[in-house]
N, C-alpha and C positions, 0 to 999 in steps of 0.2 A: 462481586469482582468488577474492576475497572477492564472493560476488554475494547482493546483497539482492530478494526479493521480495515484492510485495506484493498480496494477493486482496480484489477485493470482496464484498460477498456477495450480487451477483447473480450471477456464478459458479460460486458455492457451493451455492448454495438454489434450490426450486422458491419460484415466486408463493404457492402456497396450500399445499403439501404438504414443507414443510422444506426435507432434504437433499439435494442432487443427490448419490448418492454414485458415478456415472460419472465427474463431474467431478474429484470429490478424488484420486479413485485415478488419472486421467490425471495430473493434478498431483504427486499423489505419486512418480509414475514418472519422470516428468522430473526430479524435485527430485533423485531417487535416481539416474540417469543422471550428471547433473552433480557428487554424489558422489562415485562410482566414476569419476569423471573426474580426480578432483583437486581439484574446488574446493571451497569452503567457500561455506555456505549459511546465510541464516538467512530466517526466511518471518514477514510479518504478514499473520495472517486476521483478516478482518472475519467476519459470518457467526452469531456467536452466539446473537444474537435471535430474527434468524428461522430458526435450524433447529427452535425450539420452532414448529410451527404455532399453537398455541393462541393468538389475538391479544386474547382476551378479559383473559389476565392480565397481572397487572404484567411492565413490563419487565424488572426487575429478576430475578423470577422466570423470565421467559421465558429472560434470558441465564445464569442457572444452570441450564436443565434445557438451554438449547441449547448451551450453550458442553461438557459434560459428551458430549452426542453427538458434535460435532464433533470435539473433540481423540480421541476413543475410536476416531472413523472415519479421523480424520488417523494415527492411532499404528498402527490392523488395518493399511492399507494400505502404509505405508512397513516393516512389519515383512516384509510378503511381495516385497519388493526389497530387504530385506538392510541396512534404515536404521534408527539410532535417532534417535528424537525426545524433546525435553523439552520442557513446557509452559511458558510463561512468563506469567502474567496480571500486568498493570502497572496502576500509575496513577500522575495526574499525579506525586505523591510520589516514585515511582521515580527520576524525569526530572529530579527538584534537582538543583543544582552539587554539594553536597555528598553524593548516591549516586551521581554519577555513574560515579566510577571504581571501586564497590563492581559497578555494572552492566554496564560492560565489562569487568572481571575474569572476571564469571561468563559472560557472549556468548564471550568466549575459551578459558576454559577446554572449553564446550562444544563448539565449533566445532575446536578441537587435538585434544579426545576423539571427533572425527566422530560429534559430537549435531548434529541440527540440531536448534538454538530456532523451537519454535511459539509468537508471541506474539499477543497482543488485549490489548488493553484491558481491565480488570476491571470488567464491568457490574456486575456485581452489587452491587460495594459504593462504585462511585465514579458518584455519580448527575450529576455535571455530565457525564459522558460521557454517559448517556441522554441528558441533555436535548440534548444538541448532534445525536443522532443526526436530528432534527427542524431541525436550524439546518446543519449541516456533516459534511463523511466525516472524523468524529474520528479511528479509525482512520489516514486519512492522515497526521495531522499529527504521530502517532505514529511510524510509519515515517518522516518527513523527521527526526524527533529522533532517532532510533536510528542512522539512516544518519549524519547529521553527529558523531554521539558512536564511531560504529564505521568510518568509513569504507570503505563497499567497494567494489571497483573501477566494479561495474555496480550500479543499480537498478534493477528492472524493476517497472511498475504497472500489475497486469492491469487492465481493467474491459469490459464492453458494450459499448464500440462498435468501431471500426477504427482510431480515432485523435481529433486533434482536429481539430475540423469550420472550415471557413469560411463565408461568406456563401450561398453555392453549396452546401453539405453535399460537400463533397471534402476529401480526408483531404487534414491540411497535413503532409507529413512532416519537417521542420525548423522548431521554435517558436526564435526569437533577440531580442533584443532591440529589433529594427525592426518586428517583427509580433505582439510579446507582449500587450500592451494592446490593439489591434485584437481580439485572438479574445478573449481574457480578458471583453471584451463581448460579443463574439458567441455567445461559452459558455451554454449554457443549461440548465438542469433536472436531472432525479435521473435513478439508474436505475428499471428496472422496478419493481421492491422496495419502490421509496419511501423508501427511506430516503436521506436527504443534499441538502436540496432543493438546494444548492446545492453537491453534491457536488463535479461537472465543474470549477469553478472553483477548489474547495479544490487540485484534483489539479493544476490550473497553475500555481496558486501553491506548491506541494509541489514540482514537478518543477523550475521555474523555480529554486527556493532552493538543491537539491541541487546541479542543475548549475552554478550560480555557484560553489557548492564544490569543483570539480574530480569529481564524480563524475558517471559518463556515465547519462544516463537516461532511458528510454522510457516514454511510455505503450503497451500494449499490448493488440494486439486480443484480450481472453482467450477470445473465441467460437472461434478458429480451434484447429486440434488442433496441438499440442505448442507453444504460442506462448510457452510459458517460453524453453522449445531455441530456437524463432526468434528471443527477443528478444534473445539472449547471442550468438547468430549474427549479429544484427544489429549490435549494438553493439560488436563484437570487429568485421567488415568490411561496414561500410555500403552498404547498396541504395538507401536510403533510398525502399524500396517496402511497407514493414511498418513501421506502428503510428508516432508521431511523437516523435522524437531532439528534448533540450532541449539547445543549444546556448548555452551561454554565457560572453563573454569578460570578468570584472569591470572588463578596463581600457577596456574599448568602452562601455557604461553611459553614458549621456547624459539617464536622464529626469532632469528637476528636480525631482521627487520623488524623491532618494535613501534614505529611509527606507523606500520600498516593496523596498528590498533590503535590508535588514537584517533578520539571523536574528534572530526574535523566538520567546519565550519559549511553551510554550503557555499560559499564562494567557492572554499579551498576544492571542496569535491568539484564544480564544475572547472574549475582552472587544471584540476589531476585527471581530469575524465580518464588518462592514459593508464589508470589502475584496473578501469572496467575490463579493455582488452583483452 
């Protein structure tokens, strides 16, 4: 199977002290497990900014000294399981109609030469992605574009919590079309990290869009240990007791707001950011 992942960087990062690097190397091990399994991998980290602790400098600068840690720590640890990796830093430019097929030539060629692509965002020199880190989990919208241009069978999105929350704070393990708008409100706030005020939401609208497209895909509790391996456990034969499956049939669709389903562009998403709300 082709299986896309996706990391936050509260995962990734201490609050005040950068890198969690227990985390990455468990991550790296699963990624590398599923390898040596057979399947094809490719990973988006979030995580850049803040493996730079120093919060006094520009972001811009944070995410080149932190993005340089990260992929250094992603590359030691998948090298002692026997994985290569290649970096891949994007921006919106990447994601044109016209690179696009320049862009999954190269995801493929990788993926056939058993590279997994590490991709983000390129901070450093694409400043609306900064500025969004304040408004939205850019990152996300990244992985939904990647995933709909490479299609792979699973998506899995770690982050913070256990799932998506209800009124009650219980995990909803099946988001569909009858209770999608109900939590989409009731979603609230960032991670610990602070970044993404209105992260939680981006990621329903992310998961929502994928599985419209025929790809299966979980948010995931990334706190618990090996929840990559549980979430490809999960979405290969459903418990549905771990983390929450987006479920969607495009012929079942009923709101009358039909444009809230259509794949939009990322400009389009950061110019509507007002749908995250």
């Amino acid at each position: 199977m082709k299986i896309a992942v996706k990391i936050g960087s509260s995962l990734l990062t201490h609050i005040n002290d950068g890198l969690n690097s227990e985390a990455i190397l468990k991550i790296c091990q699963q990624i590398a497990e599923l390898q040596h399994s057979g399947h094809r991998v490719f990973l988006v980290t979030s995580g850049a900014v803040s493996s730079d602790p120093q919060k006094q400098r520009p972001k811009n600068l944070r995410a080149a000294v932190g993005m340089g840690r990260l992929i250094s720590r992603y590359i030691q640890y998948f090298d002692i399981f026997g994985v290569e990796a290649g970096q891949m830093l994007l921006t919106d430019h990447d994601l044109h109609r016209q690179c696009r097929d320049s862009l999954i030539n190269l995801f493929k060629a990788a993926m056939d030469n058993r590279v997994v692509p590490i991709v983000n965002a390129n901070d450093t020199v694409d400043w609306q992605e900064l500025e969004q880190l304040d408004i939205c989990a850019d990152n996300d919208i990244l992985f939904m574009n990647l995933c709909l241009a490479l299609k792979p069978d699973l998506a899995i999105i770690g982050f913070d919590q256990f799932g998506v929350l209800d009124e009650d704070d219980h995990v909803v393990s099946v988001v569909n079309e009858h209770n999608f708008l109900p939590l989409l409100v009731e979603a609230q706030g960032s991670s610990d990290t602070g970044h993404g005020e209105f992260g939680m939401n981006t990621k329903m609208q992310v998961a929502r869009i994928l599985a419209q497209n025929g790809i299966k895909t979980l948010l995931a509790p990334g706190k618990i240990e090996r929840f990559i391996l549980g979430a490809v456990s999960e979405l290969s034969h459903p418990t549905y007791k771990f983390g929450t499956q987006f479920q969607f049939n495009q012929l079942e669709l009923d709101f009358q707001d039909t444009d809230r389903f259509r794949v939009k562009t990322v400009a389009e998403l950061r110019l509507e950011h007002g749908i995250f709300s």
